[in-house]
NUSE-252527 format. One record per residue (C-alpha): residue in three letters; y negated, x negated, z. Coordinates in steps of 0.2 Angstrom, whole numbers, plus 5000, padded with zeros to 4 digits. Layout:
<rec ALA <Y X Z>>,
...
//
This chain:
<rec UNK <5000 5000 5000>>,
<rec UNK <4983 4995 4995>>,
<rec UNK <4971 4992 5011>>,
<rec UNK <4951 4990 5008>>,
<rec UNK <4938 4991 5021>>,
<rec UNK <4923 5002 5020>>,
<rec UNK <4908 4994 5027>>,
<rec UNK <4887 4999 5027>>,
<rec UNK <4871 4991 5032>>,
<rec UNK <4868 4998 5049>>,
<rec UNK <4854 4999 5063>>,
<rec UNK <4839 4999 5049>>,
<rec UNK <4826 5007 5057>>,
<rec UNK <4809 4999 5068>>,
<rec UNK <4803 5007 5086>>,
<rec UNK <4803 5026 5082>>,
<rec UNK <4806 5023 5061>>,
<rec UNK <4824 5028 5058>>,
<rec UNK <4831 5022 5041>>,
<rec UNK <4848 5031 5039>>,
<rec UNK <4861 5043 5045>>,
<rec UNK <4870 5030 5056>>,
<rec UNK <4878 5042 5066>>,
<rec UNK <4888 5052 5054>>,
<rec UNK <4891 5037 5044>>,
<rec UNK <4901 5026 5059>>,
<rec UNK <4910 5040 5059>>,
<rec UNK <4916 5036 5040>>,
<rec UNK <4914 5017 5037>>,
<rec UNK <4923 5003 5047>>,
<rec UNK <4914 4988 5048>>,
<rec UNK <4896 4991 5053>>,
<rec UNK <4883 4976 5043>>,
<rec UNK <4870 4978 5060>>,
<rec UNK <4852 4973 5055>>,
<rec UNK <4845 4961 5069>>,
<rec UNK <4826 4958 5069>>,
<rec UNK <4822 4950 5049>>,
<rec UNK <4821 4965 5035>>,
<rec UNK <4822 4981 5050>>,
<rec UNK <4828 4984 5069>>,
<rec UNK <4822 4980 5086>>,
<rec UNK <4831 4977 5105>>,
<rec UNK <4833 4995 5107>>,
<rec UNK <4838 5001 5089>>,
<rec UNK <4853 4988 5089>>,
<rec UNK <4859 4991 5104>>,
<rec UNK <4859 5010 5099>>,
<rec UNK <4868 5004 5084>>,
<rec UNK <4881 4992 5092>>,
<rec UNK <4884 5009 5107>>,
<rec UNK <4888 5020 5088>>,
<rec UNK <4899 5007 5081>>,
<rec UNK <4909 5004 5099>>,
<rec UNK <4910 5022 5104>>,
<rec UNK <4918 5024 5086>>,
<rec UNK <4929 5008 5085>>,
<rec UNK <4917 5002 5072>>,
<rec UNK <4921 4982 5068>>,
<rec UNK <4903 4972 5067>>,
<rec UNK <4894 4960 5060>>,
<rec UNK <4879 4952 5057>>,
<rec UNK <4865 4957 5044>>,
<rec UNK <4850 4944 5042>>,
<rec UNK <4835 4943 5033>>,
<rec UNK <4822 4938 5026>>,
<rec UNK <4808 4942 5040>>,
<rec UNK <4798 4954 5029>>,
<rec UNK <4799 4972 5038>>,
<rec UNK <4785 4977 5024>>,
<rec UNK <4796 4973 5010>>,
<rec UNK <4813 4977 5018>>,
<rec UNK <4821 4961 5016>>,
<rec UNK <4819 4964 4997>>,
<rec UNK <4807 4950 4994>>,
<rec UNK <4814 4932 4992>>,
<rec UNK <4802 4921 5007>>,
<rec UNK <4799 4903 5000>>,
<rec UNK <4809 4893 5014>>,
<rec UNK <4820 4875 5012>>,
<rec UNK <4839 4879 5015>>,
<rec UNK <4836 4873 5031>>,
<rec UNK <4823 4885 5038>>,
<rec UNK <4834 4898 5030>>,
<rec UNK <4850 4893 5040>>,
<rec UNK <4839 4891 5058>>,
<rec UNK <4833 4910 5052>>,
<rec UNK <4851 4916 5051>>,
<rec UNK <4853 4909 5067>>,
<rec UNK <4842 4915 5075>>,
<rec UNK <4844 4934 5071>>,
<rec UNK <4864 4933 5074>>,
<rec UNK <4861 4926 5091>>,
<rec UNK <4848 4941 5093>>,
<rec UNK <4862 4952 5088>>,
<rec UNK <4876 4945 5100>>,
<rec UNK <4864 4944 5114>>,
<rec UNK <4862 4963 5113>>,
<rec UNK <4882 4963 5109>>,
<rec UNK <4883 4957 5125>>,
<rec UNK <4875 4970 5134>>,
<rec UNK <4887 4983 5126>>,
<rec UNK <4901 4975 5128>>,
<rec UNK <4908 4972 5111>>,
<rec UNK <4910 4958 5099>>,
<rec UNK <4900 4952 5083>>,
<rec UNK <4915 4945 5071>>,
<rec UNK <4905 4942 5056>>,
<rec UNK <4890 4937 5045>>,
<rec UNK <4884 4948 5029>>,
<rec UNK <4866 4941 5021>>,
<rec UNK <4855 4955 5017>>,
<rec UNK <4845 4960 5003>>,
<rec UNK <4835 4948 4995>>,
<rec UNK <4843 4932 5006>>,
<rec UNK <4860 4940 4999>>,
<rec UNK <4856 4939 4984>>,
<rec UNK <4849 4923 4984>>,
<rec UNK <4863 4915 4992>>,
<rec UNK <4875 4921 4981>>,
<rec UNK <4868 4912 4966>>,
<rec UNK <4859 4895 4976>>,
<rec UNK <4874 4884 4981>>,
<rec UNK <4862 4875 4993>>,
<rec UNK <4855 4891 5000>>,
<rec UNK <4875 4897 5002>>,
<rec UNK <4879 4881 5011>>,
<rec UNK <4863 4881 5023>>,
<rec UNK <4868 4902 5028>>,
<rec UNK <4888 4895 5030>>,
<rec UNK <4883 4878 5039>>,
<rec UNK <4874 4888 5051>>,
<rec UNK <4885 4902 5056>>,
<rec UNK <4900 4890 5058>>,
<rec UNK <4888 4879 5072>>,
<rec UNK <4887 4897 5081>>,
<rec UNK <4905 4901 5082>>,
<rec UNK <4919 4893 5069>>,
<rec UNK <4928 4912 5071>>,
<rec UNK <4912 4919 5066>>,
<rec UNK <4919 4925 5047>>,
<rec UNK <4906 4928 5032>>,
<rec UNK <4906 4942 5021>>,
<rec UNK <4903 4938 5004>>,
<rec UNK <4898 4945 4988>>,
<rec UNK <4915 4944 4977>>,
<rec UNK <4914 4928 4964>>,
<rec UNK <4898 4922 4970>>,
<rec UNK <4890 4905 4976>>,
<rec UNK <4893 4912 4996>>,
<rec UNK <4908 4916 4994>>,
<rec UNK <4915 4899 4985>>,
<rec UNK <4903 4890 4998>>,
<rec UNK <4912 4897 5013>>,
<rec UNK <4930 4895 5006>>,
<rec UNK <4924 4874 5002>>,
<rec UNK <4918 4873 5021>>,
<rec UNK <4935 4881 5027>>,
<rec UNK <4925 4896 5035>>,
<rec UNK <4934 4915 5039>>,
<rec UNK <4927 4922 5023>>,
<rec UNK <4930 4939 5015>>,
<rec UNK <4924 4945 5000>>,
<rec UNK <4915 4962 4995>>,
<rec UNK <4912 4974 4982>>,
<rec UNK <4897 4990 4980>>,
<rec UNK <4901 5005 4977>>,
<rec UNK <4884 5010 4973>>,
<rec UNK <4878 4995 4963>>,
<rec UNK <4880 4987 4944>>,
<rec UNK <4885 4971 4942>>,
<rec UNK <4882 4957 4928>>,
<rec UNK <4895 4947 4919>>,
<rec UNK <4890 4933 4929>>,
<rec UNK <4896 4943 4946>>,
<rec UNK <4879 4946 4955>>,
<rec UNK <4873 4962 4955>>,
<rec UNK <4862 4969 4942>>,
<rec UNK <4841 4969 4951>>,
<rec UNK <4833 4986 4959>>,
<rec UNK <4821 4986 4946>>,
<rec UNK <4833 4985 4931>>,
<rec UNK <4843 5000 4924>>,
<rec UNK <4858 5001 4929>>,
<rec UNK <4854 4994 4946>>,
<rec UNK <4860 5009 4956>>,
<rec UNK <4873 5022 4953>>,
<rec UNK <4870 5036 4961>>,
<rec UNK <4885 5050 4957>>,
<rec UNK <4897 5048 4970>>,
<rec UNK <4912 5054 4960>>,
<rec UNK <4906 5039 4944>>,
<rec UNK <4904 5028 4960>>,
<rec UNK <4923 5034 4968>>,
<rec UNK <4931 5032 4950>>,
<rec UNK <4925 5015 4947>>,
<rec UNK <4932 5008 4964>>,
<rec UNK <4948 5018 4961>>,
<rec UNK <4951 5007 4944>>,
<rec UNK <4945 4992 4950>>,
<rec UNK <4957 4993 4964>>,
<rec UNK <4971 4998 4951>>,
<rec UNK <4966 4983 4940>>,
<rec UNK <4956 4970 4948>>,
<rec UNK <4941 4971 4936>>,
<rec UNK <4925 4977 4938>>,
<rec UNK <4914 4985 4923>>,
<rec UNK <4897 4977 4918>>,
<rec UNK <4882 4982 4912>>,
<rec UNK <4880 4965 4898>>,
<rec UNK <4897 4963 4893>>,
<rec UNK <4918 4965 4895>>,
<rec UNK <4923 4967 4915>>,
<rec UNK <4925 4953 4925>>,
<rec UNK <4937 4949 4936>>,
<rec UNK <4935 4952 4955>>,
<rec UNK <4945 4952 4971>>,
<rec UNK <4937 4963 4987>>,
<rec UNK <4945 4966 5006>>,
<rec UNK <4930 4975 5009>>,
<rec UNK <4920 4989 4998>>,
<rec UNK <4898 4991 5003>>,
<rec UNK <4891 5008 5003>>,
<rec UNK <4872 5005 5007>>,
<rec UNK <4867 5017 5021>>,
<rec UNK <4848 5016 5017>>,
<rec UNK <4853 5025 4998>>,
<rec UNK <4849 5043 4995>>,
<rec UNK <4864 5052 4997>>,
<rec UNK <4873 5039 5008>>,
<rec UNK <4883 5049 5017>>,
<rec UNK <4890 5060 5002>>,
<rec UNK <4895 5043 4993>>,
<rec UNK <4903 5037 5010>>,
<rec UNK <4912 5052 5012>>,
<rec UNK <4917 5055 4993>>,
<rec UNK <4922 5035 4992>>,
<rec UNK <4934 5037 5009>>,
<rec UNK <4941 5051 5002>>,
<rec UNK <4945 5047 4984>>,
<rec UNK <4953 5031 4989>>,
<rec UNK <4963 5039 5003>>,
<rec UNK <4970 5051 4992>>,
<rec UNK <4975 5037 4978>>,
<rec UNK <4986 5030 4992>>,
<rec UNK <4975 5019 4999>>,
<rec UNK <4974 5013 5016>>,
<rec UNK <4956 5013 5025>>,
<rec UNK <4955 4998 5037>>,
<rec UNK <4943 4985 5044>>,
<rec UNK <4947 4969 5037>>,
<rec UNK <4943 4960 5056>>,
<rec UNK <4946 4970 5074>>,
<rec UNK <4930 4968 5087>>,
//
């Protein structure tokens, strides 16, 4: 049997600015990506988010960014590697701090937004991101856009790593995903969205928007929480894939 995790980006909203149905989507994904301090959150909206993700046996990880809460993390920060990997480092040990105080365990790292995307096609940005995660704790795993510079960093530094796949987002031929401001960026029918992740499961390759599909491997599949209609891709996704015969679980236990 085929077993795929379902994880979203969590825990996005600032003060009394909520970004999401987080509630109701805990209840259908099961790794939890947790924004700590860069792109979105605060103390209080984490530790809300990490008291969901417990009380629902949620795994988490995670989710830094670029510290623009303007541009939500959607805006690439002209930084060296270096500040890049101390600014990872210091919103994950923002994020296990409040962990803490729950009482439950962050087991991995997933780059958000722009720094994602930016580390999945700058080696040097992908080491920087990996080297410091490792320094924090070597169990600490990274979750990785499928076929990309992150990924192939973190398997050459002998890191936990685990690869993902959108649901809810094109992709290139060269295996990043296709920008926001270009067509074909978003997909946005959640029964397209469940169809293409049922064949790419059947066949290991994932259609493109400039050329033949490309081949891809996954343990984990993204639905952005912060996309209109989250919740009815989530539950659509969940649902279509458990009725092919495939097994929703978290790739890592908190």
């Amino acid at each position: 049997m085929t077993t795929i995790d379902l994880n979203s980006d969590l825990g996005e909203g600032f003060g009394p600015w909520t970004m999401g149905a987080d509630a109701q989507m805990l209840s259908i994904v099961t790794s939890a990506n947790v924004a700590c301090g860069g792109h979105a959150s605060d103390p209080e909206t984490m530790f809300q988010t990490l008291e969901l993700a417990r009380d629902n046996g949620v795994n988490v990880g995670a989710h830094p960014g670029f510290n623009d809460l303007i541009g939500f993390g959607r805006r690439v920060i002209p930084m060296s590697p270096a500040e890049i990997g101390r600014m990872c480092a210091a919103q994950i040990g923002a994020l296990i701090g409040i962990a803490a105080q729950v009482g439950i365990s962050v087991t991995y790292v997933k780059p958000h937004g722009a720094l994602g995307n930016l580390a999945a096609r700058d080696r040097e940005v992908a080491e920087a991101i990996v080297a410091a995660v490792q320094k924090i704790d070597p169990k600490l795993a990274v979750l990785a856009i499928s076929g990309t510079q992150s990924e192939q960093a973190a398997r050459a530094a002998g890191a936990p790593v685990f690869s993902e796949i959108f649901a809810d987002r094109g992709y290139l031929s060269s295996g990043q995903l296709v920008p926001r401001d270009q067509d074909g960026a978003m997909i946005d029918d959640a029964a397209e969205a469940a169809q293409r992740l049922i064949t790419f499961l059947d066949t290991g390759q994932m259609p493109v928007i400039d050329g033949d599909p490309i081949k891809l491997a996954a343990q984990s599949i993204c639905v952005h929480g912060d996309s209109p209609g989250a919740l009815d891709m989530a539950r659509e996704v969940r649902e279509r894939l458990t009725s092919h015969g495939v097994q929703i679980s978290s790739f890592l236990k908190s």
